[in-house]
C-alpha positions as CSV (number, residue, x, y, z in Angstrom):
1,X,-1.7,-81.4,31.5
2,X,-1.1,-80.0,27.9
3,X,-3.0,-80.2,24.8
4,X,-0.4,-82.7,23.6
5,X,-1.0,-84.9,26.6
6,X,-4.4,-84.9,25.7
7,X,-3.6,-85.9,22.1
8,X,-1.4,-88.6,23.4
9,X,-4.4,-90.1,25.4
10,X,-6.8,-90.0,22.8
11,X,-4.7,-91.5,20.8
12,X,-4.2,-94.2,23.3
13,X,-7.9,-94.6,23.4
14,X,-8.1,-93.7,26.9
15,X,-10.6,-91.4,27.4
16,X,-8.9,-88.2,29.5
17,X,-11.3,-87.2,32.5
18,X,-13.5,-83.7,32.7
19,X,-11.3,-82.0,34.9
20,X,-8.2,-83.1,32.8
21,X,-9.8,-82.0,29.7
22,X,-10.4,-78.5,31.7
23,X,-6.9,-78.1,32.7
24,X,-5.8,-78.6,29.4
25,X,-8.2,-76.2,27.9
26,X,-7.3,-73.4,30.6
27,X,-3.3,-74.7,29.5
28,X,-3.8,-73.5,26.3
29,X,-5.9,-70.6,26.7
30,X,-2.9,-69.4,29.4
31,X,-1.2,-69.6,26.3
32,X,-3.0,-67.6,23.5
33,X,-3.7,-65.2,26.3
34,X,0.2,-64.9,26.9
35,X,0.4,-64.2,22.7
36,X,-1.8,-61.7,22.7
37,X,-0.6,-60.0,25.8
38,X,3.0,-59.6,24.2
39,X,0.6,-58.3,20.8
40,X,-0.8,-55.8,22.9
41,X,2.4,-54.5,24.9
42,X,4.1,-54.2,21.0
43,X,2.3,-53.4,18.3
44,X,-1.0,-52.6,19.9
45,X,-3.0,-49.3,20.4
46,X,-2.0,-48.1,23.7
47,X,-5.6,-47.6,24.5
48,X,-7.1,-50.6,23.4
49,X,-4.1,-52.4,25.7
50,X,-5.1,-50.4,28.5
51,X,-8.9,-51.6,27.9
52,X,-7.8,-55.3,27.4
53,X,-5.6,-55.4,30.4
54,X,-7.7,-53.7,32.8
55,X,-10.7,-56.0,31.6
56,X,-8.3,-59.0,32.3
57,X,-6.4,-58.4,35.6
58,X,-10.1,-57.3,36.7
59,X,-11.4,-61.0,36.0
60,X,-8.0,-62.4,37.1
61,X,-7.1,-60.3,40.2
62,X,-4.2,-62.5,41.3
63,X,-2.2,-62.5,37.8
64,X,0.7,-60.0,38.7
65,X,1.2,-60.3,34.7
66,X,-1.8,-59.0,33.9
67,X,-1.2,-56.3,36.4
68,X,2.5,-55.5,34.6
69,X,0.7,-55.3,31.4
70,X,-1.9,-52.9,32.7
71,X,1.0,-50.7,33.8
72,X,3.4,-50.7,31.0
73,X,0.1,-50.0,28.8
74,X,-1.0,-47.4,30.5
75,X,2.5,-45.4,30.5
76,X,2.6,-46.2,26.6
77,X,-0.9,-44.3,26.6
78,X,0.8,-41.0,28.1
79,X,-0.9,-41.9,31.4
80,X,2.2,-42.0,33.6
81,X,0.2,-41.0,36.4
82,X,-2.1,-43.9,36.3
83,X,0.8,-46.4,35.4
84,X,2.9,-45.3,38.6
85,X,-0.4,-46.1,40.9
86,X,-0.6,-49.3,39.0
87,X,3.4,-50.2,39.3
88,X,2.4,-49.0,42.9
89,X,-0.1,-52.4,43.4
90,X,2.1,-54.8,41.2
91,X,4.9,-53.9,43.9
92,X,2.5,-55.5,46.6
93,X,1.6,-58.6,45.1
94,X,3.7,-62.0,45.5
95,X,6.8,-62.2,42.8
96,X,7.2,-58.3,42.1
97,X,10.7,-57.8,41.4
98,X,13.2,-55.1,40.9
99,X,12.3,-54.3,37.2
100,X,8.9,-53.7,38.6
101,X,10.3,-51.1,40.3
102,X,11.7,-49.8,37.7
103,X,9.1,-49.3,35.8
104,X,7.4,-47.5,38.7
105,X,10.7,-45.0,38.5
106,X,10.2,-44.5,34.9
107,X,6.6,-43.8,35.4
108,X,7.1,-41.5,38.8
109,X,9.8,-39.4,36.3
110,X,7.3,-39.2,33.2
111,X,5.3,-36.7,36.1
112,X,8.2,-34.9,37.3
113,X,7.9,-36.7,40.6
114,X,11.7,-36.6,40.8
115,X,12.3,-37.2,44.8
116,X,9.7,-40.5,44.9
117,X,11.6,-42.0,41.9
118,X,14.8,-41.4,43.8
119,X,13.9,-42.6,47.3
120,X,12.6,-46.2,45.1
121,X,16.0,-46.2,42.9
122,X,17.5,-45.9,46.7
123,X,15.2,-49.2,47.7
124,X,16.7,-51.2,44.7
125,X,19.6,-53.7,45.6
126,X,23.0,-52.6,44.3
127,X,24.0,-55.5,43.0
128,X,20.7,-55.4,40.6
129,X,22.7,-54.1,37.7
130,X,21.3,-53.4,34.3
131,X,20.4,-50.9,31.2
132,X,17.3,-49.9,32.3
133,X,18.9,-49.1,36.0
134,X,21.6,-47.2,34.8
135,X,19.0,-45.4,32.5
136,X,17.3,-43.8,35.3
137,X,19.8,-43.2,37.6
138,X,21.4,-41.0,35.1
139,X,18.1,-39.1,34.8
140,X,17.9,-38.8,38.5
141,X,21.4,-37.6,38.6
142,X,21.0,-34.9,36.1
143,X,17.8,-34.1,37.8
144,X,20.2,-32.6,40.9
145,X,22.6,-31.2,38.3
146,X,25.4,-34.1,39.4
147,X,26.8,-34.2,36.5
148,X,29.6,-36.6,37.5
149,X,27.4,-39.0,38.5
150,X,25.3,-38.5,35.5
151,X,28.0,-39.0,32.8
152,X,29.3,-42.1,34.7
153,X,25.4,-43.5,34.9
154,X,25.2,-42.9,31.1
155,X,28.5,-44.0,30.2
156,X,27.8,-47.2,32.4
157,X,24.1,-47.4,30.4
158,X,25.4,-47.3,26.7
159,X,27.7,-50.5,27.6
160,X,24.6,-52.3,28.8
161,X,22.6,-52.3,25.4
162,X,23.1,-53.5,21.6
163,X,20.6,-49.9,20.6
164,X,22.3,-47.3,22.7
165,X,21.1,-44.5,20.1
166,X,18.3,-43.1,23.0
167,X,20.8,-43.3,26.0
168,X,23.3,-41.2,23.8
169,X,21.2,-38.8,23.0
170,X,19.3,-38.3,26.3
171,X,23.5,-38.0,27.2
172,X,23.7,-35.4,24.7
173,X,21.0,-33.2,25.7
174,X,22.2,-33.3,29.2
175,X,25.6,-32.1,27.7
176,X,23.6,-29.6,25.8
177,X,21.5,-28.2,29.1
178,X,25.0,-27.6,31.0
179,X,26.5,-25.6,28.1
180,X,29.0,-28.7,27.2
181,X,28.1,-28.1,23.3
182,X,31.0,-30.2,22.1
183,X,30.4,-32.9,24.1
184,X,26.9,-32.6,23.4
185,X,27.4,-32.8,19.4
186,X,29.8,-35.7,19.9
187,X,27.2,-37.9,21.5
188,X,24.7,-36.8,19.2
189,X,26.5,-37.6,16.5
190,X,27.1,-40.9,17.9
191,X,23.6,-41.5,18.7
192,X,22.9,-41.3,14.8
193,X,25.6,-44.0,14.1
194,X,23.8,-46.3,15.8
195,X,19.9,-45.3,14.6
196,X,20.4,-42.6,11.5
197,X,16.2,-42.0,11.1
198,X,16.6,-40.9,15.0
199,X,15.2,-37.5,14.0
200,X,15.7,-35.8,17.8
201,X,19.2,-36.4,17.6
202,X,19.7,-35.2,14.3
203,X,17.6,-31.5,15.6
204,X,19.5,-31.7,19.1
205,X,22.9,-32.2,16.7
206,X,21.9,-28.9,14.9
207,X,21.3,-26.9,18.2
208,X,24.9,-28.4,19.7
209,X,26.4,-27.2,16.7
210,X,24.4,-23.7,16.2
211,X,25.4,-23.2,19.8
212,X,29.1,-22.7,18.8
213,X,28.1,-20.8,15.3
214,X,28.6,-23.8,13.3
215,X,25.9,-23.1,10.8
216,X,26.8,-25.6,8.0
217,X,24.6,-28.8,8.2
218,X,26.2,-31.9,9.4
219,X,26.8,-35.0,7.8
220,X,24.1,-37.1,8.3
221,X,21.2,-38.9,6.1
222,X,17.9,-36.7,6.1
223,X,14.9,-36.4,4.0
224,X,13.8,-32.9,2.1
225,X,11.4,-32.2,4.9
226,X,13.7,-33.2,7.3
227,X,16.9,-30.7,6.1
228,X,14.0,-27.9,5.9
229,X,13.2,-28.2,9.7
230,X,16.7,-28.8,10.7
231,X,17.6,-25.6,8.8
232,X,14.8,-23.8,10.6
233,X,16.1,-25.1,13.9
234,X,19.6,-23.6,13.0
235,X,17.8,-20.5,11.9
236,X,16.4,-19.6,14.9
237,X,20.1,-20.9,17.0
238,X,21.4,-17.8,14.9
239,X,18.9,-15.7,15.2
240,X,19.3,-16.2,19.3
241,X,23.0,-15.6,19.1
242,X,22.4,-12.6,17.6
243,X,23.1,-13.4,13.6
244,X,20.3,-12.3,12.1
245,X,21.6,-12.0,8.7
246,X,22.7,-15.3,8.8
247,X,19.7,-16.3,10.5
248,X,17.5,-14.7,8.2
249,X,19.7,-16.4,5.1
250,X,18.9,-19.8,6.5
251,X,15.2,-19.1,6.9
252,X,15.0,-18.6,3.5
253,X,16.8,-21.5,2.7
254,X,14.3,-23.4,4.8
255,X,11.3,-22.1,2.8
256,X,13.2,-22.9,-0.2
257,X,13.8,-26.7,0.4
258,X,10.9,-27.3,2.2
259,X,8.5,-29.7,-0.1
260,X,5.5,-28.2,1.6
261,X,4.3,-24.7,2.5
262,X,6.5,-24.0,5.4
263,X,4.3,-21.7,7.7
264,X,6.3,-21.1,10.5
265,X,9.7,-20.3,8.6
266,X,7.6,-17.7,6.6
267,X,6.3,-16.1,9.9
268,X,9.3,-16.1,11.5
269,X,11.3,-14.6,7.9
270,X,8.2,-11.6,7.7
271,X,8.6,-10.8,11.3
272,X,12.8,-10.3,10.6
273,X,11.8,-8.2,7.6
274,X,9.1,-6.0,9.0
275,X,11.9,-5.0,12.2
276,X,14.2,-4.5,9.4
């Protein structure tokens, strides 16, 4: 029985009983307790989620929703370890399902535990098909450098979502590990058509492009402090390759542009000079 039931009785005059008005209250409670869990796996402080959902599924053993939350929280926290033991118990209680399972895989890869996220991928029906799936197989796949695989995870993955900006560039950077630094700045570049402010795909972008001596910034939207680090980034692309001078010129161009003090630039621009 809900709270409006309850209004509706009252307003009847009939008086609703004590274990009526009990249900009702634990009705609504269930409710402000599913706000505040959806607060707390959002906008919330990682740690204070982990606190609150710990304290909850602790006093409510059986709530397998509490037990999500506790997960989810505690990978948000940068306790991967924790959250995969956790997913580990929600995948034992009654309605687990497949995305709980994926967020076990997630967890199991934030600790490197490549051949456990696997083997559960592997446990996962096929026919269970969606973003986050594809997500994670791709990771898997370039895991064990099958690159094939990989690209047709990813290509599979950016179809699945409306913000494929992260996919893209996780694409990218795979592209960019196997020496592919054309495709890799093509997907990067793409990645920042869908989310522009995505500042690791505007550095990995620079790298793709410093990687084939392309040491003209690109065409995208950037703050001051912003073209200062990218410009360092390429700096120190050149300097790798072997272009000092031009690595050295774009140093000081870093220093220059930079709105703040820009320690590391300087260090790096002193240490050029002194071998010089």
């Amino acid at each position: 029985m809900g709270l409006s039931c309850l209004l509706a009785l009252a307003a009847c005059g009939k008086g609703p009983s004590d274990a009526e008005v009990q249900r009702a209250i634990k009705d609504v409670n269930v409710i402000d307790e599913s706000n505040l869990s959806d607060i707390m796996l959002t906008v919330g402080d990682p740690n204070e989620a982990v606190a609150y959902f710990a304290r909850s599924s602790q006093q409510n053993p059986d709530r397998i929703d509490l037990k999500r939350g506790l997960a989810k929280s505690l990978v948000r926290a940068n306790k991967p370890t924790e959250g995969a033991a956790t997913w580990t118990q929600v995948l034992t209680m009654p309605g687990a399902t497949p995305e709980d399972r994926l967020g076990l895989v997630d967890a199991l890869i934030r600790t490197n535990n490549w051949p456990r996220a696997e083997a559960e991928l592997n446990l996962i029906p096929p026919t269970y098909e969606t973003f986050e799936r594809y997500r994670l197989e791709a990771m898997v796949a370039d895991s064990k450098k099958n690159w094939k695989k990989a690209d047709s995870f990813y290509e599979v993955a950016t179809g699945l979502t409306t913000k494929p900006a992260g996919v893209l560039n996780n694409w990218g950077f795979s592209k960019l590990s196997r020496g592919d630094y054309p495709g890799a700045e093509k997907l990067f570049g793409e990645a920042l058509t869908y989310e522009p402010t995505l500042f690791t795909a505007k550095n990995n972008l620079v790298l793709a492009r410093g990687a084939q001596r392309k040491y003209d910034m690109p065409v995208v939207d950037m703050t001051q402090s912003e073209r200062a680090q990218l410009l360092y980034t390429l700096a120190l692309t050149a300097i790798k390759k072997g272009d000092i001078a031009v690595g050295k010129g774009l140093l000081q161009d870093a220093i220059d542009t930079s709105p703040q003090h820009f320690e590391a630039a300087t260090r790096s621009l002193a240490a050029l000079d002194g071998q010089g």
